[in-house]
N, CA, C and O atoms as a Tinker XYZ file with bonds, in Angstrom:
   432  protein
     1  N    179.015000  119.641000   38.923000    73     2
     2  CA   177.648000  119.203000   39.062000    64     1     3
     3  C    177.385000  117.952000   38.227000    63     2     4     5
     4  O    176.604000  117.074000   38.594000    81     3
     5  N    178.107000  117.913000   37.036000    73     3     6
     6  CA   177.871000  116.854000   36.105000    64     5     7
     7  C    178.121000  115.588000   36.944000    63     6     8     9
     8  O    177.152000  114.859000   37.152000    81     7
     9  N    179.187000  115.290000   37.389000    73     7    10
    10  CA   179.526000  113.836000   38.181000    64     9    11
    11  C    178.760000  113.625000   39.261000    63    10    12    13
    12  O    178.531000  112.549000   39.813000    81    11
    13  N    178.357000  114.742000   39.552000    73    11    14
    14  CA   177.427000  114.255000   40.965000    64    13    15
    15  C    176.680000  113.132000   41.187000    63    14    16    17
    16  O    175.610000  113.228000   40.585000    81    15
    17  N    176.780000  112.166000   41.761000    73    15    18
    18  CA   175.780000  110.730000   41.860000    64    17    19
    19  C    174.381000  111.369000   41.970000    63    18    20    21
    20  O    174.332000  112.493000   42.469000    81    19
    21  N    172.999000  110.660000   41.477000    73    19    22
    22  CA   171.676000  110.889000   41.201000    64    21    23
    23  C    170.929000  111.022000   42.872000    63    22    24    25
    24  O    169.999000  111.673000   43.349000    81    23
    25  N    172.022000  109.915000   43.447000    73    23    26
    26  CA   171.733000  109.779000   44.795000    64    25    27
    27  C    171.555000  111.145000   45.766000    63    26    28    29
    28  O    170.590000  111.415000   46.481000    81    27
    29  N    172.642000  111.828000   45.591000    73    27    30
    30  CA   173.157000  113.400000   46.367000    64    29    31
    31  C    171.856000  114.515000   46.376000    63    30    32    33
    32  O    171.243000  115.019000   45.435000    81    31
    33  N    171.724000  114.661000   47.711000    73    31    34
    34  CA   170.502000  115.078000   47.797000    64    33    35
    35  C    171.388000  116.694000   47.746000    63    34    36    37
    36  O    172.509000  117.074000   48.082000    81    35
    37  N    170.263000  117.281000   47.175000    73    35    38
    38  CA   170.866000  118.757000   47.028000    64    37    39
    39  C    171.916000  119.054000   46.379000    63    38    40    41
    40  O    172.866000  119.521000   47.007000    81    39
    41  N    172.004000  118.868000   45.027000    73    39    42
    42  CA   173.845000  118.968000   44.857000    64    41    43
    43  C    174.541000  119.974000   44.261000    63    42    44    45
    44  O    175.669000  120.020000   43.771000    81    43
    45  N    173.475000  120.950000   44.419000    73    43    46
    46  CA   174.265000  122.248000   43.798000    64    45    47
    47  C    174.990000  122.930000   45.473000    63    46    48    49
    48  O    175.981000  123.610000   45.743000    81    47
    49  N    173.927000  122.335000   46.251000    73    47    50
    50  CA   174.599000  122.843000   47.890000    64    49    51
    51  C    175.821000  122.356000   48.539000    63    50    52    53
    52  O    176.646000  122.919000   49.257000    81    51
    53  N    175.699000  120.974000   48.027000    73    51    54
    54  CA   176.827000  120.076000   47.998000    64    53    55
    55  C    177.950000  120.776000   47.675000    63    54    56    57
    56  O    178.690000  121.434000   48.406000    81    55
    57  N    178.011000  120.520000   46.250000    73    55    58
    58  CA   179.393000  121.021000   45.574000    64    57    59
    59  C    179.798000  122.052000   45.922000    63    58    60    61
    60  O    181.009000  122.098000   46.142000    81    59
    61  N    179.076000  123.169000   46.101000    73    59    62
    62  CA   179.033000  124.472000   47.414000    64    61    63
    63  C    179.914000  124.297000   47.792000    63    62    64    65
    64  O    181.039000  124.632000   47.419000    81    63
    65  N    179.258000  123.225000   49.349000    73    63    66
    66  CA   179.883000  123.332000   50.388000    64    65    67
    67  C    181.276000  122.462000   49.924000    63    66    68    69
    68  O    182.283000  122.870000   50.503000    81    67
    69  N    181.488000  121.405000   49.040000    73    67    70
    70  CA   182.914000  120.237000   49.435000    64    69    71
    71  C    183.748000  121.484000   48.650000    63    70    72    73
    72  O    184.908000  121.318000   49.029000    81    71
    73  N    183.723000  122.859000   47.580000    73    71    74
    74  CA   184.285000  123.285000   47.422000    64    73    75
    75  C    184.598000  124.442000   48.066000    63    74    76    77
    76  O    185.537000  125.071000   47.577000    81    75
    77  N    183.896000  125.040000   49.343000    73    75    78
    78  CA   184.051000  125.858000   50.475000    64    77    79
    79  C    185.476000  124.992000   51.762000    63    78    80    81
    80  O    186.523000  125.376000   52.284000    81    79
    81  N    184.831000  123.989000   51.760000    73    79    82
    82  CA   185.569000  123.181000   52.636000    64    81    83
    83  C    187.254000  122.699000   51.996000    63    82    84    85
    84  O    188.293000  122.594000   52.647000    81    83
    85  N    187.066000  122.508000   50.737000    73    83    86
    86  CA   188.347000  122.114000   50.267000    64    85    87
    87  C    189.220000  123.422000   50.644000    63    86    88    89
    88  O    190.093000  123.441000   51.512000    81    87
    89  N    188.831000  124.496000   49.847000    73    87    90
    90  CA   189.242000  126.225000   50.552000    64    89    91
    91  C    189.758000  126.087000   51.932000    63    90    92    93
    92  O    190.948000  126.148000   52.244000    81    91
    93  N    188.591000  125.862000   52.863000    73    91    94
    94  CA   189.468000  126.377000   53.505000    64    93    95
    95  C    190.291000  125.385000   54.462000    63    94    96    97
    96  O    190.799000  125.843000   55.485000    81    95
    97  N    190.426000  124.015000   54.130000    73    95    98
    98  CA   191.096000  123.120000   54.575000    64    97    99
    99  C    192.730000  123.541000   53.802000    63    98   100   101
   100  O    193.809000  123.304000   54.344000    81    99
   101  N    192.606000  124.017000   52.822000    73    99   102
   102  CA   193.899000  124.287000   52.244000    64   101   103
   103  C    194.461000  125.897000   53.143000    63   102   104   105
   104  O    195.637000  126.252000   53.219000    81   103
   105  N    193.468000  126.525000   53.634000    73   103   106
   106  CA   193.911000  127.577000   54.154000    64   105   107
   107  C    194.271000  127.343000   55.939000    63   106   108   109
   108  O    195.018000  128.014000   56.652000    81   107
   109  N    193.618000  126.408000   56.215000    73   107   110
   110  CA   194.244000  125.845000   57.380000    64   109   111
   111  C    195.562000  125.173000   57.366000    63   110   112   113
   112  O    196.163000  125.506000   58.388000    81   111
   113  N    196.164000  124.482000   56.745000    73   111   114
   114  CA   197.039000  124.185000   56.467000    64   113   115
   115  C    198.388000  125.109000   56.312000    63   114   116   117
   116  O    199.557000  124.847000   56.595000    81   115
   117  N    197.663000  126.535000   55.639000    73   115   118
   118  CA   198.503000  127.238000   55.441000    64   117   119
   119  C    198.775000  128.529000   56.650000    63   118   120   121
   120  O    199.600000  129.442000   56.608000    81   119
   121  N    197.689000  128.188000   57.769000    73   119   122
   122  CA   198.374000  128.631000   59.177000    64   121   123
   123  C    198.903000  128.124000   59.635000    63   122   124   125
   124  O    198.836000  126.907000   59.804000    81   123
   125  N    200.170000  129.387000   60.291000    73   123   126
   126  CA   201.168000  128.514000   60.863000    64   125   127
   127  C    200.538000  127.934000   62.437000    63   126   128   129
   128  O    199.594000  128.445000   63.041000    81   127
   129  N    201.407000  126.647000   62.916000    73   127   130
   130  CA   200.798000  126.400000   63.820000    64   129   131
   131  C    200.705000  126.756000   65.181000    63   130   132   133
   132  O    199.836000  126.261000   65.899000    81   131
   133  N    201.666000  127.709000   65.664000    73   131   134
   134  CA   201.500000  128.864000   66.956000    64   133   135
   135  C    200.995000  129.680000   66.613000    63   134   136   137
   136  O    201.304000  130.648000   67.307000    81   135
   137  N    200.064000  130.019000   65.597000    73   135   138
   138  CA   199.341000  130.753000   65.463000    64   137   139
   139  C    197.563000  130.598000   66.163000    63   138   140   141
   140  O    196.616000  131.271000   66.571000    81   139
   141  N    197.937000  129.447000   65.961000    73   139   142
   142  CA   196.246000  128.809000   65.893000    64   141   143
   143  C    196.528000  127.206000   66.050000    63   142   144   145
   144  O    196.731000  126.254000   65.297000    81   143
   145  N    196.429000  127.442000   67.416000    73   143   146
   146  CA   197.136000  125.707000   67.869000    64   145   147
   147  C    195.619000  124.686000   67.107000    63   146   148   149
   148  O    194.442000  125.036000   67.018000    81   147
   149  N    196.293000  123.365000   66.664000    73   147   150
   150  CA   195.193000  122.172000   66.422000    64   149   151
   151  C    194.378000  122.578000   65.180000    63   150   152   153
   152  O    193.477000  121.846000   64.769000    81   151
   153  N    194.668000  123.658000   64.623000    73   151   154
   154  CA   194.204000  124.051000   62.962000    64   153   155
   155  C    194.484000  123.531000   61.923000    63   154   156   157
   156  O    193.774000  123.642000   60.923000    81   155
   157  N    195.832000  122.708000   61.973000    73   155   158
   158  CA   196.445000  122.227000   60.848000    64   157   159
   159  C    195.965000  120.775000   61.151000    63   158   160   161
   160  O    195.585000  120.203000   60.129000    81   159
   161  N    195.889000  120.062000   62.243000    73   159   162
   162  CA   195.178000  118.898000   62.724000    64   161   163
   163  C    193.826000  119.083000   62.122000    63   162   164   165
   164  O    193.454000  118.397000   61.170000    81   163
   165  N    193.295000  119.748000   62.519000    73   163   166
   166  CA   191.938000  119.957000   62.043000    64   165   167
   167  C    191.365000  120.093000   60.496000    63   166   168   169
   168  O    190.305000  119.683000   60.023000    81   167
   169  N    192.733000  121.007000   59.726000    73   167   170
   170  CA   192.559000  120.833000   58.254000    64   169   171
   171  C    192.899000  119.828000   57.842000    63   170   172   173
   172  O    192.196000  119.523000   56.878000    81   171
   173  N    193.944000  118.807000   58.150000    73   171   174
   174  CA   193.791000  117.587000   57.563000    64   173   175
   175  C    192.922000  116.941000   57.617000    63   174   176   177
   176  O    192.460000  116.536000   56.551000    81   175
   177  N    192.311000  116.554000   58.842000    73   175   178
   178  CA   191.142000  115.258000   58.714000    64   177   179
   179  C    190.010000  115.774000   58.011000    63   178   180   181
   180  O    189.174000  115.006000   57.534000    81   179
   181  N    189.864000  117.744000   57.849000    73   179   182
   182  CA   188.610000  118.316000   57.185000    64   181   183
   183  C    189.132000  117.900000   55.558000    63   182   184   185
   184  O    188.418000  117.953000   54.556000    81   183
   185  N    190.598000  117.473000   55.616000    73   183   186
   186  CA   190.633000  117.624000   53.687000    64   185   187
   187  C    190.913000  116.087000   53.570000    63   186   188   189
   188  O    190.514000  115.728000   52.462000    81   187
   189  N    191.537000  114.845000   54.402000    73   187   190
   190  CA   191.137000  113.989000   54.293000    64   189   191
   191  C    189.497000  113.612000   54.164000    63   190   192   193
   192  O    189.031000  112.977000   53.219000    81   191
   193  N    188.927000  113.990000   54.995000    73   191   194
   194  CA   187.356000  113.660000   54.989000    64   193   195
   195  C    186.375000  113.852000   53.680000    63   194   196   197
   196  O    185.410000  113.140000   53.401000    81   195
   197  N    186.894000  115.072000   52.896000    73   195   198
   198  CA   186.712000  115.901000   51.946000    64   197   199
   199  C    187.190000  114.674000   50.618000    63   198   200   201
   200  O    186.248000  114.476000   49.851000    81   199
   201  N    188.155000  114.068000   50.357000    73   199   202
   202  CA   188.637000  113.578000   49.557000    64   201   203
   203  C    187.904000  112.329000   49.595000    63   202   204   205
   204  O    187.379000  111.851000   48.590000    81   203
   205  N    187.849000  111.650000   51.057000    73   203   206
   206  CA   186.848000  110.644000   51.172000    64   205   207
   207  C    185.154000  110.729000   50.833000    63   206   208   209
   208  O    184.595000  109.687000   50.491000    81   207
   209  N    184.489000  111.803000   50.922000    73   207   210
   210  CA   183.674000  112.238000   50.504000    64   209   211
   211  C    183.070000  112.363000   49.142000    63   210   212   213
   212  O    182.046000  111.786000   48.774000    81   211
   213  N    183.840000  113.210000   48.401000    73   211   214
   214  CA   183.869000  113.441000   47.017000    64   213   215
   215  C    184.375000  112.053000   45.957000    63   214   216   217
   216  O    184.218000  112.169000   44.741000    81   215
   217  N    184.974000  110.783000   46.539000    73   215   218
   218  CA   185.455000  109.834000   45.559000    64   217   219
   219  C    183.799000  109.324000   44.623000    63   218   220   221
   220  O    183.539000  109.242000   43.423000    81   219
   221  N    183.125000  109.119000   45.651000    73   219   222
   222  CA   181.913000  108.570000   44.584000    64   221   223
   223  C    181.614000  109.570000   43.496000    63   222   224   225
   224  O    180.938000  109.199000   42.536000    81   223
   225  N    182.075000  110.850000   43.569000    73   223   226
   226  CA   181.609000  111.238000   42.186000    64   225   227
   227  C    182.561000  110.488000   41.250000    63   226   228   229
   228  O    182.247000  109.681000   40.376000    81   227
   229  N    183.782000  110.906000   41.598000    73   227   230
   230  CA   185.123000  110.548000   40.955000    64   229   231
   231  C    184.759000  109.519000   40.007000    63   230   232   233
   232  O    185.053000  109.537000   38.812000    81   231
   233  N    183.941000  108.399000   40.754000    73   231   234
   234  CA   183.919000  107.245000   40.319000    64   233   235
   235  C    182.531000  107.097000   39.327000    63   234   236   237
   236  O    182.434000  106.454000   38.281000    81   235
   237  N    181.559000  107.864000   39.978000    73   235   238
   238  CA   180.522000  108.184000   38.707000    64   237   239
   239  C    181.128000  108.873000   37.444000    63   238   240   241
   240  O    180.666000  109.028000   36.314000    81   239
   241  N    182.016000  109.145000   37.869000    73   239   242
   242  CA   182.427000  110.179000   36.432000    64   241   243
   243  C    183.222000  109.065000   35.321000    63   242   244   245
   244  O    182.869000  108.919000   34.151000    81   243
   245  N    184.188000  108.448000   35.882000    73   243   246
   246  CA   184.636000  107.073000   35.648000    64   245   247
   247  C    184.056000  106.050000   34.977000    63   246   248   249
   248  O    184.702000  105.532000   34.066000    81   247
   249  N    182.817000  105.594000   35.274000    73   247   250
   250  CA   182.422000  104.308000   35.480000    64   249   251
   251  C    181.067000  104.817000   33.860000    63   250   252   253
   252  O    181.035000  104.237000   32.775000    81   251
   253  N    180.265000  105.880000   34.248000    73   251   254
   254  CA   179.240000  106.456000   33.536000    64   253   255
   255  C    180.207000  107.260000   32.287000    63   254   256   257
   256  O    179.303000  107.324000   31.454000    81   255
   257  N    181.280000  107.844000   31.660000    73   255   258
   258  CA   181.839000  108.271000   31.418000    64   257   259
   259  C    181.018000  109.708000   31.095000    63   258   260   261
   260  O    180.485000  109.732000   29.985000    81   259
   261  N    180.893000  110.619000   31.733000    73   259   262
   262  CA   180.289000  111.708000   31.971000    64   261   263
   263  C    181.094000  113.310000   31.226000    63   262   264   265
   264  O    181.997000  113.925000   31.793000    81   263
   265  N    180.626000  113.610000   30.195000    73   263   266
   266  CA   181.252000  114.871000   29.252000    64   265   267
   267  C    181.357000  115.838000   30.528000    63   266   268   269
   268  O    180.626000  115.923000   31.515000    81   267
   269  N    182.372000  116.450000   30.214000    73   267   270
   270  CA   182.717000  117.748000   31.052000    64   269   271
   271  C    182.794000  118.901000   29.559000    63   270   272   273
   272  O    183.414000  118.465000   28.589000    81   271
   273  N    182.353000  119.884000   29.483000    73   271   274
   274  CA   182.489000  120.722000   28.696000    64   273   275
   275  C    182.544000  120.146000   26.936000    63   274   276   277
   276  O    183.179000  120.612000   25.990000    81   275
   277  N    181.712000  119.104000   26.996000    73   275   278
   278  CA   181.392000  118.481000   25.933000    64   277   279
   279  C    182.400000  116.891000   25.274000    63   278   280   281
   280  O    182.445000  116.078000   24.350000    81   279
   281  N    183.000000  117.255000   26.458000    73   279   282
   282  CA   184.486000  116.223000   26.492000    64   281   283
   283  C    184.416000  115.050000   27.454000    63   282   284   285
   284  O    183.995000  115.146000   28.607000    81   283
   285  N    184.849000  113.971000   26.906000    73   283   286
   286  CA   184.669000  113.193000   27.751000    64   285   287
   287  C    186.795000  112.395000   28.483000    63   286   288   289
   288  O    187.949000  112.713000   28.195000    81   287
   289  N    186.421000  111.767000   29.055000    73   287   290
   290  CA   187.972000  111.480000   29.211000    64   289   291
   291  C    188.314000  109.963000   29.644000    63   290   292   293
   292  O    187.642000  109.142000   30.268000    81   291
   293  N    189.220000  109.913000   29.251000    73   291   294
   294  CA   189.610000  108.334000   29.198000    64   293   295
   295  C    190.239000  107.583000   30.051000    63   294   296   297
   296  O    190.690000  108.244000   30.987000    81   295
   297  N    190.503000  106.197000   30.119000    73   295   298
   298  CA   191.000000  105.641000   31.518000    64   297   299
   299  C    192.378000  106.123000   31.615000    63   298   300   301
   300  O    192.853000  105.984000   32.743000    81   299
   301  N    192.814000  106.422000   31.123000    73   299   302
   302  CA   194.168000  107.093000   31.513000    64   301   303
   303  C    194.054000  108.172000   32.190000    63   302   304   305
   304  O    195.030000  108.429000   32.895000    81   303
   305  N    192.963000  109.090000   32.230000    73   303   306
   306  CA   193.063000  110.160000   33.636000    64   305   307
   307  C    192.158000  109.349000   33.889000    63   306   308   309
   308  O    192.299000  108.888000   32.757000    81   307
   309  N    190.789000  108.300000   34.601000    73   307   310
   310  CA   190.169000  108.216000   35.308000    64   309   311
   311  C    191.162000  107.146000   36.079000    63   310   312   313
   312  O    191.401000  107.161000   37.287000    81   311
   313  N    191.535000  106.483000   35.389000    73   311   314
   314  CA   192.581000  105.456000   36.375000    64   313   315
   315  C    193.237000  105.932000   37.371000    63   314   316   317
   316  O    192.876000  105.477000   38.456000    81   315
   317  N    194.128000  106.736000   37.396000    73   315   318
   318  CA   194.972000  107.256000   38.235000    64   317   319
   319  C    194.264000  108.077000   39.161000    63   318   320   321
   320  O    194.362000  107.913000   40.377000    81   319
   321  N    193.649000  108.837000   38.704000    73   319   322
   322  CA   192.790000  109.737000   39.417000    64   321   323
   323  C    191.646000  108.745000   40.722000    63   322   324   325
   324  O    191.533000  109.049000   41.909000    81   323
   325  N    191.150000  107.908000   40.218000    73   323   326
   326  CA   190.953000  106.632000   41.449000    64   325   327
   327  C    191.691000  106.002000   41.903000    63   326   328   329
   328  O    191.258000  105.669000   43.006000    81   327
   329  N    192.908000  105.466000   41.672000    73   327   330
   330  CA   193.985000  104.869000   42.443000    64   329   331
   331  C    194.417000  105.806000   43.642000    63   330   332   333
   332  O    194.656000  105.518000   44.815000    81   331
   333  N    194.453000  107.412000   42.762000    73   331   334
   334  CA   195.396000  107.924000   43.698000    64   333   335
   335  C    194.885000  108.290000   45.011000    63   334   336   337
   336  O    195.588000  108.380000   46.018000    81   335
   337  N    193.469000  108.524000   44.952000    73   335   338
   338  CA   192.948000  109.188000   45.966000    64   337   339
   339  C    192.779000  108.906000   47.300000    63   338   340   341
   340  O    192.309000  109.583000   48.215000    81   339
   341  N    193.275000  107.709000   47.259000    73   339   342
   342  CA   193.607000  107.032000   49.311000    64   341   343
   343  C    195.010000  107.794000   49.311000    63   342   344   345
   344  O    195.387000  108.176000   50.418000    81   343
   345  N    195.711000  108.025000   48.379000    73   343   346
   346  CA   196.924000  109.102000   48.723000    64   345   347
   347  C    196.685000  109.860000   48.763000    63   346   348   349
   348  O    197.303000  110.679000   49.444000    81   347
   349  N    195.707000  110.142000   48.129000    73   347   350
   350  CA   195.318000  112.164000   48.831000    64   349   351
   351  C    194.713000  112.380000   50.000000    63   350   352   353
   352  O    194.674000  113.540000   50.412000    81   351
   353  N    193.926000  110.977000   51.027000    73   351   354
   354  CA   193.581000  110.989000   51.953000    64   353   355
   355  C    194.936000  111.148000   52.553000    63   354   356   357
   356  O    195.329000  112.165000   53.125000    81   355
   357  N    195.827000  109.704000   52.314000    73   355   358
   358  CA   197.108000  110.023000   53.355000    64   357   359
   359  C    198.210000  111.552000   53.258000    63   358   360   361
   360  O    199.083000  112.034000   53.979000    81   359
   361  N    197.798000  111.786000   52.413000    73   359   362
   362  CA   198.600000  113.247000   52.216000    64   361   363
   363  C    197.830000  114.450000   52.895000    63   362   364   365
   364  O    198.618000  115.386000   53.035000    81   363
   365  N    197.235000  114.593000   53.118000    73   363   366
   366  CA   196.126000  115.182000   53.890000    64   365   367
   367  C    196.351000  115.224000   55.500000    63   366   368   369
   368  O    196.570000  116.146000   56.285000    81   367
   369  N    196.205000  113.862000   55.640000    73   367   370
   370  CA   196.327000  113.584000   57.082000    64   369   371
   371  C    198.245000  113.759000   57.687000    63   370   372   373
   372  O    198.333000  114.007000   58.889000    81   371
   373  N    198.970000  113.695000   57.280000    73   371   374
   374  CA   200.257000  113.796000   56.627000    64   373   375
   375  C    200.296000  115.339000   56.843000    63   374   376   377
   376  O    200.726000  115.915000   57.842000    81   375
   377  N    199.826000  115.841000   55.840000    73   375   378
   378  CA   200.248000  117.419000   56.199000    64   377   379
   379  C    199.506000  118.162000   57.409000    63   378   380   381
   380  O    199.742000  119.349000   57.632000    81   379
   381  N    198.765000  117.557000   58.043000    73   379   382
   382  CA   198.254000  117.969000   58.728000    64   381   383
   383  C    198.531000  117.495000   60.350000    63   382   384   385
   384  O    197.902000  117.832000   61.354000    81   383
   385  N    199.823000  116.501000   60.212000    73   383   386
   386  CA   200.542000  116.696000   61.319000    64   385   387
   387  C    199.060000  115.103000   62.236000    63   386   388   389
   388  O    199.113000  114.947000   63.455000    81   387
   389  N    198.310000  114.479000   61.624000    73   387   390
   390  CA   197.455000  113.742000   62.261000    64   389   391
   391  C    198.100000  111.814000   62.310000    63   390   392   393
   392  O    197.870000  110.865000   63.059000    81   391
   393  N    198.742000  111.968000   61.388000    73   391   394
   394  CA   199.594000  110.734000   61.121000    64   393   395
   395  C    201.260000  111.422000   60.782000    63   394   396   397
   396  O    201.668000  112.582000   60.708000    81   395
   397  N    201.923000  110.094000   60.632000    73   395   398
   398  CA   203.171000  110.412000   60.115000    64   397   399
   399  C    203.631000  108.826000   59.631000    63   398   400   401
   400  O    204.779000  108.467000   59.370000    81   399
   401  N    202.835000  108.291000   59.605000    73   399   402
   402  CA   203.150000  106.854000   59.077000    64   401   403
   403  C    203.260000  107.016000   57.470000    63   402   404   405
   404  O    202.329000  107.543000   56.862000    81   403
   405  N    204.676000  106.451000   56.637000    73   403   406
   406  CA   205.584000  105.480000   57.492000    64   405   407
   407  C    207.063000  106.187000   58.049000    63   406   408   409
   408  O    208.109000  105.567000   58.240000    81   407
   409  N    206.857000  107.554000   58.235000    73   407   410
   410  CA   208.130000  108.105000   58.341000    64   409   411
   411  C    208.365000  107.840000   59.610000    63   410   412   413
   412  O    209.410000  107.191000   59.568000    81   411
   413  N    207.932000  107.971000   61.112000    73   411   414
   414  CA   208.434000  107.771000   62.146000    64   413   415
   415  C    207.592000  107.898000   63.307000    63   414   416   417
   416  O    207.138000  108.933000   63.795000    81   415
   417  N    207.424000  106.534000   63.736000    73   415   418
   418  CA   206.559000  106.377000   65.306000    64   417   419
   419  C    205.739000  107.674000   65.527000    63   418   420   421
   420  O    206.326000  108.735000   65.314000    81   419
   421  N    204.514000  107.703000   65.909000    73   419   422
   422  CA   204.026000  108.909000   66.545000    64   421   423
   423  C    204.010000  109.266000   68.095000    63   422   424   425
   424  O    203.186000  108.584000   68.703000    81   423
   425  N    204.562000  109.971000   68.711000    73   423   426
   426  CA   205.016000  109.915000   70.059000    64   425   427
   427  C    203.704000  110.737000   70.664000    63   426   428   429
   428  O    203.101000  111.451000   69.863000    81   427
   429  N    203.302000  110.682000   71.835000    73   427   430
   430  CA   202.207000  111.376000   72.616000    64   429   431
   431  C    202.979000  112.819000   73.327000    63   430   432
   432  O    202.321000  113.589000   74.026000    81   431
C-alpha cells in the first residue's frame, strides 16, 4: 500500500486485485497445457500485463524513497528492480508460450 501512486484510485482494492491476479497467473502457468488448452497463453499476457501495471509503483517507491517497515532501501535494489522489469514482462510472455523471441521463429 505504501508505494502506491496518490493517483490510484482505490488502492487497497487495487493491491487486492494485482495480488489476486499475480496468484493466479502463476497458477495458470502451472496448468498443464492439455489440460486446459490457451491457459498458459492467457497467464502470460495476465502476468505480463500485471508487471506492466504495477511498475509505476515500483518507481514511486524508487524515485520518493518510501520506508517499508520503517526501512527504506537503496539504489542498489531500486536499480535493478526497474531495469529488470521489461524482463519480467518478457519472461512472462515467454513462459507462457505467447512469444519465443529470440529463441526461434514463431510458426502458426
Amino acid at each position: 500500500m505504501a508505494i502506491t501512486p496518490d493517483w490510484v484510485l482505490f488502492p487497497e482494492q487495487v493491491v487486492f486485485l494485482t495480488g489476486v491476479a499475480e496468484i493466479a497467473g502463476a497458477i495458470g502457468l502451472l496448468v498443464p497445457p492439455k489440460l486446459i488448452p490457451h491457459i498458459r497463453y492467457a497467464a502470460g499476457i495476465g502476468l505480463a500485463l500485471y508487471a506492466l501495471c504495477v511498475y509505476p509503483a515500483n518507481v514511486n517507491h524508487a524515485i520518493n524513497n518510501i520506508a517499508i517497515g520503517g526501512e527504506t532501501a537503496s539504489w542498489a535494489y531500486h536499480g535493478p528492480r526497474l531495469l529488470f522489469q521489461p524482463v519480467f514482462i518478457w519472461w512472462a510472455l515467454i513462459a507462457g508460450n505467447v512469444i519465443n523471441w529470440p529463441f526461434k521463429p514463431k510458426t502458426s
